[in-house]
C-alpha positions, -999 to +999 in steps of 0.1 A: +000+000+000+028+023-008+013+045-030-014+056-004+013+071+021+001+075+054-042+071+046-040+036+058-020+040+088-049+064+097-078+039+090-063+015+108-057+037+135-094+048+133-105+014+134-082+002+162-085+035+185-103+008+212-139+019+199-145-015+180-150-014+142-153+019+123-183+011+097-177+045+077-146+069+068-159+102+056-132+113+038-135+151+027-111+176+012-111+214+005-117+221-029-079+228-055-059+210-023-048+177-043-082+159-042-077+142-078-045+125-060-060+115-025-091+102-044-072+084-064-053+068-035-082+059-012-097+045-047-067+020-047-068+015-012-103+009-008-102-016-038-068-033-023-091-036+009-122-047-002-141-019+012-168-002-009-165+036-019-186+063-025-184+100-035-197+128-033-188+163-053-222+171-065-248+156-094-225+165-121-192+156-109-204+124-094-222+115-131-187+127-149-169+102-119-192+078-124-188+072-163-151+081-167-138+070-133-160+041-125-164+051-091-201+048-072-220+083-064-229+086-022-262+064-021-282+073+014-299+040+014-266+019+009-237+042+023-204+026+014-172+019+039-156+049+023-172+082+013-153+109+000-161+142-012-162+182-009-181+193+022-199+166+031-213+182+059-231+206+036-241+185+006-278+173+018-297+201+026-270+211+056-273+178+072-238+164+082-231+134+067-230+110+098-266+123+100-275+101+071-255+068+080-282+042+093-287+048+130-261+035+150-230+033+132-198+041+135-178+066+117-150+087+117-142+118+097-106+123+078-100+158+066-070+168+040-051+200+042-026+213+023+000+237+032-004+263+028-037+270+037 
């Protein structure tokens, strides 16, 4: 998993912080901060782990991922592992996204910075 850097590290962390199992990472990034290369990274991580992936950058970015980068848009009624995206606290109808994971699961949010900010 080399060409991830240090994203696995923190999933596992996340998932071994003593908290049990971690159903969803929210992944989210500031728009022009190197998105294109950290989705591409969790994409090969996810896949190299098995664990299903979502995103979410909006109805015509996701339709543009979805046919030219084969990756799944953010279904509310079948979240994935993995869901990456701009904002995602502000993409349905301001409702944070934990708010629409099925009731009682487990998730942990994963922002990317860049320097500088």
């Amino acid at each position: 998993m080399r060409h991830v850097g240090m994203l696995p590290l923190i999933m596992l962390a996340a998932a071994s912080s003593g908290e049990g199992r971690v159903d969803h990472y929210l992944i989210l990034h500031i728009g022009k901060t190197g998105g294109t290369s950290l989705r591409n990274a969790v994409a090969a991580f996810a896949k190299e782990a098995k664990l299903s992936m979502q995103v979410e950058y909006g109805r015509e970015a996701n339709e543009m991922l979805a046919r030219y980068g084969g990756l799944t848009p953010f279904d509310p009624a079948h979240p994935a592992r993995v869901i990456m995206g701009h904002g995602l606290h502000l993409t349905f109808s301001n409702r944070s996204f934990h708010e629409l994971l099925p009731r009682g699961a487990t998730y942990r949010y994963i922002t990317m910075f860049r320097e500088p900010l």
